[in-house]
C-alpha positions as CSV (number, residue, x, y, z in Angstrom):
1,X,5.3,163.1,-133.2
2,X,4.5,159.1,-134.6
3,X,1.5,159.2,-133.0
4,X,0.4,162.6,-134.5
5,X,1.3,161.7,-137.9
6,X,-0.3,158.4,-137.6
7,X,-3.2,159.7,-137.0
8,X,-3.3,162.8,-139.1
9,X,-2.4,160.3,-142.1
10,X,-5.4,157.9,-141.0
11,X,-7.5,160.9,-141.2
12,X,-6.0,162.4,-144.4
13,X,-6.5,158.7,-146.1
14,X,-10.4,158.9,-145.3
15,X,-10.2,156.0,-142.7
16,X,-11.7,158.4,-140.9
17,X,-14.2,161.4,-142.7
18,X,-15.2,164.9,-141.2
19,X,-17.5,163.9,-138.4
20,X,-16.6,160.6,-137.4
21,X,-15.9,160.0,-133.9
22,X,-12.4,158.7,-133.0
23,X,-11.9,155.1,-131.1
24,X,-11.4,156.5,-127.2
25,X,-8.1,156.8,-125.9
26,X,-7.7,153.5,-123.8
27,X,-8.4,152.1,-127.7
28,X,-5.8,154.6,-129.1
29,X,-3.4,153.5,-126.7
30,X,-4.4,149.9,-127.3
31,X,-3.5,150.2,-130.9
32,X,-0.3,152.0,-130.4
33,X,0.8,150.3,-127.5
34,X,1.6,153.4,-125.5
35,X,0.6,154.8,-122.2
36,X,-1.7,157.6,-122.5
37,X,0.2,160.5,-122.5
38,X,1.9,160.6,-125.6
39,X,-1.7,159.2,-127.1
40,X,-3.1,162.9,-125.2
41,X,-0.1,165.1,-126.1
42,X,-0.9,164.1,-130.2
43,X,-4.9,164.5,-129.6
44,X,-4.1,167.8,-127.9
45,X,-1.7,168.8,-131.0
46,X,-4.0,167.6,-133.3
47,X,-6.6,169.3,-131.8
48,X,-4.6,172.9,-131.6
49,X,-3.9,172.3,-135.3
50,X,-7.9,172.1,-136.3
51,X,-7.4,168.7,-137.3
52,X,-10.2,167.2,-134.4
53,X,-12.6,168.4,-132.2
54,X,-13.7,167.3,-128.2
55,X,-17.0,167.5,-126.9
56,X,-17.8,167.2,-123.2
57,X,-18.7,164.0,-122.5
58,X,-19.1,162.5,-125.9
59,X,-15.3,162.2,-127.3
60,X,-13.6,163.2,-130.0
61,X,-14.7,164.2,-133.9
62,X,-12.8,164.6,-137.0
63,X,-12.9,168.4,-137.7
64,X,-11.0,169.0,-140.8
65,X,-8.1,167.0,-142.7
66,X,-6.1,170.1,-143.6
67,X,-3.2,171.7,-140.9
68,X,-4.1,174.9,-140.2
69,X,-2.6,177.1,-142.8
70,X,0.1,178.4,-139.5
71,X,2.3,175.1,-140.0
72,X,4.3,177.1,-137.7
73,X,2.3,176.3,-134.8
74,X,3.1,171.9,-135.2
75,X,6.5,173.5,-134.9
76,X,6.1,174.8,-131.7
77,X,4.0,172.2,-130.1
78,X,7.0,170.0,-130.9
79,X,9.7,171.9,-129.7
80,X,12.9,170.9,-127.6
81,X,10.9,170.6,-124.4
82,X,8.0,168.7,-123.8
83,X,5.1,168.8,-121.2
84,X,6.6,165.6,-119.9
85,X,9.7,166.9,-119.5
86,X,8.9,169.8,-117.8
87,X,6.3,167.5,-115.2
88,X,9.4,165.4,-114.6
89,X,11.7,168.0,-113.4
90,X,8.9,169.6,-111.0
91,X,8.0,166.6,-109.7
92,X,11.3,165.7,-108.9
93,X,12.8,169.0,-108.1
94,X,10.2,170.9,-106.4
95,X,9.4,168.6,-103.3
96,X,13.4,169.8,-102.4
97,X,12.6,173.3,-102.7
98,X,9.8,173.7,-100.7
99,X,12.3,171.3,-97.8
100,X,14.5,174.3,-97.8
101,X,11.8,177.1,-98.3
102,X,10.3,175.8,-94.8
103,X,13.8,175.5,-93.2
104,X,14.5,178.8,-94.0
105,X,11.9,181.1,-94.9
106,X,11.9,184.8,-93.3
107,X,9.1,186.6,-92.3
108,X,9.5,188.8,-95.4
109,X,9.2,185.6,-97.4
110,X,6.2,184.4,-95.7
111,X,4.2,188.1,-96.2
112,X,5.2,187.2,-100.1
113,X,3.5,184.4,-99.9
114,X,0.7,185.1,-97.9
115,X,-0.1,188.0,-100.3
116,X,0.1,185.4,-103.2
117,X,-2.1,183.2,-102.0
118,X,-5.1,185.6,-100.9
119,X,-4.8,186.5,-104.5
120,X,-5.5,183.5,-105.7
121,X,-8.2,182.8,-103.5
122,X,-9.4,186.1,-104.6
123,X,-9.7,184.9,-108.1
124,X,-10.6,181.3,-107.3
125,X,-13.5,182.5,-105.3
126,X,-14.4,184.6,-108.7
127,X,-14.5,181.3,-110.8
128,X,-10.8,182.2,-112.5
129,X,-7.5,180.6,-113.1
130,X,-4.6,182.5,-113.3
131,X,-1.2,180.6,-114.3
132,X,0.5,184.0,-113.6
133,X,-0.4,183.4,-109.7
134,X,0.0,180.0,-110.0
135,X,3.8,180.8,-111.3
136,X,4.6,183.7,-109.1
137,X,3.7,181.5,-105.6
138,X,6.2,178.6,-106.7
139,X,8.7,180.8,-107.8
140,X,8.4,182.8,-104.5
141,X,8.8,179.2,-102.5
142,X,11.8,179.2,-104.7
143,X,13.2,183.0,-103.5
144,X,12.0,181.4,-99.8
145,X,15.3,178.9,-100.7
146,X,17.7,181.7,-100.2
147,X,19.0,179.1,-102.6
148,X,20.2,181.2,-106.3
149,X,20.4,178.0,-107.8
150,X,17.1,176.7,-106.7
151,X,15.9,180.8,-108.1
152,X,16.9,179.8,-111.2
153,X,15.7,176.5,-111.8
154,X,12.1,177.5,-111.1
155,X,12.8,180.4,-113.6
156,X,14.2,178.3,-116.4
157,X,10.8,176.1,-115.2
158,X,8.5,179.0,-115.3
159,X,9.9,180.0,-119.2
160,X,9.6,176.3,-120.2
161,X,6.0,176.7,-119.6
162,X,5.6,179.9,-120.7
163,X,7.1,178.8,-124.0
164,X,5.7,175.7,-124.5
165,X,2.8,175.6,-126.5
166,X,1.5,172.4,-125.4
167,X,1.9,172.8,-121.6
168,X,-0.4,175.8,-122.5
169,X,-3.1,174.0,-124.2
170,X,-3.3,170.8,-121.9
171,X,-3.4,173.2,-118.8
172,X,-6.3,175.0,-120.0
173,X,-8.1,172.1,-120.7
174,X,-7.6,170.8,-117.3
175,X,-6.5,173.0,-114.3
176,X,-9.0,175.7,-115.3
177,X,-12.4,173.1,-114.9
178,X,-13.6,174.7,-111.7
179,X,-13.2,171.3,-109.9
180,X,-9.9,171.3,-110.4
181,X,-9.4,175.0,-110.1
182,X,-10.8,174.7,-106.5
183,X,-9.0,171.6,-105.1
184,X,-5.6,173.6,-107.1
185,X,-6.4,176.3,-104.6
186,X,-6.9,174.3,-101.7
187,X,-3.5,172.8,-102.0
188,X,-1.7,175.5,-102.9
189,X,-3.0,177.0,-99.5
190,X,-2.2,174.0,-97.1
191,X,1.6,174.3,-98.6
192,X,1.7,177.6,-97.5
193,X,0.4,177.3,-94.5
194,X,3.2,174.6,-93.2
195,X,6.0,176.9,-94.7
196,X,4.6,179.5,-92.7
197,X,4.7,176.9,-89.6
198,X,8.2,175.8,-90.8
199,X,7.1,172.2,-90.9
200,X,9.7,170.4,-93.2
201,X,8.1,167.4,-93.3
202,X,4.5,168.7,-93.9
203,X,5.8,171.0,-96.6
204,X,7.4,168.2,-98.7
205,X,4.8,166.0,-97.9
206,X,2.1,167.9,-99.6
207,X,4.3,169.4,-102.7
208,X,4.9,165.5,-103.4
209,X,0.9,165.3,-103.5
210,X,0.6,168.1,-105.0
211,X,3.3,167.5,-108.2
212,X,1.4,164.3,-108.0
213,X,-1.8,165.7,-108.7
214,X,-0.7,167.6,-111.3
215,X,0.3,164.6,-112.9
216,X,-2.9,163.0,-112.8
217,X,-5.2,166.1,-114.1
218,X,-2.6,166.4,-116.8
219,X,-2.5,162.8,-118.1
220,X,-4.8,160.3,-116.3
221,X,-8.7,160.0,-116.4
């Protein structure tokens, strides 16, 4: 929230006007002395607030100096639970999922899945992102627990996300390129495949990479 005021005030003060192009993030974090994600996460909310502007391959412009007249939405994209939060518990708790999902998985579990995944090559192959999918084939690894707890988590997980303005808006700017739509897909498919096979190691091998991945498009270049 420093950040984003710092910023917005910088703006407001006429250091920079309507127009100008903003110093690039590695100079942002530079100046603030920060890693880049909290430097995106304020870009991103100044961005959903009509304050600034991206443009593919050229950066970042000064759209307006005035909130958006909604001050309710800053509100939101600040609230209790942040992107990073919710990246640090699926990193960290969905690699032991998917270990038990393979151990014990059914064959009722595995049709699930399989069904979940030709969907969303389906709408891959039709140049679409779904989160919907996306949500319903982890919380289905979840179910393949046979773990309530594990059920649970993923649904407190999937509402986090649901709820959380700015997970919202940095996922659409990132998971839904078609490059990383495709190799999204592509992962999501080898995971199923070793659950299928009941390969433990595989299984947590490639949600690691995968909740790693997801890092990366989220916050790094």
């Amino acid at each position: 929230m420093q950040i984003y005021n710092q910023i917005l005030s910088e703006i407001q003060l006429g250091s920079f006007k309507i127009g100008d192009k903003l110093p690039a993030e590695r100079e942002l974090c530079e100046q603030f002395g920060v890693s880049r994600a909290p430097i995106r996460q304020a870009l991103s909310a100044l961005e959903l607030n009509g304050i600034i502007y991206s443009r593919q391959g050229e950066g970042i412009y000064v759209k307006s100096d005035q909130v958006l007249s909604d001050t309710s939405q800053t509100a939101i994209v600040f609230n209790s639970i942040s992107p990073e939060d919710i990246i640090e518990v699926r990193m960290n708790i969905e690699p032991l999922i998917v270990k038990f999902a393979a151990q014990r998985a059914t064959d009722e579990d595995i049709e699930e899945l399989r069904s979940t995944i030709q969907k969303m090559e389906e709408e891959t192959k039709a140049g679409v992102y779904v989160p919907e999918t996306d949500d319903q084939l982890h919380r289905g690894i979840a179910k393949a627990s046979h773990n309530e707890l594990y059920i649970n988590i993923m649904a407190a997980i999937s509402n986090a996300m649901k709820q959380q303005e700015m997970w919202k808006f940095i996922r659409d700017r990132t998971v839904t390129r078609p490059d990383y739509r495709d190799i999204n897909f592509q992962e999501h498919q080898l995971l199923i495949k070793a659950i299928e096979e009941h390969n433990v190691e595989k299984s947590v091998e490639i949600m690691t990479n995968h909740m790693q991945n997801l890092y990366d498009r989220y916050w790094k270049d």
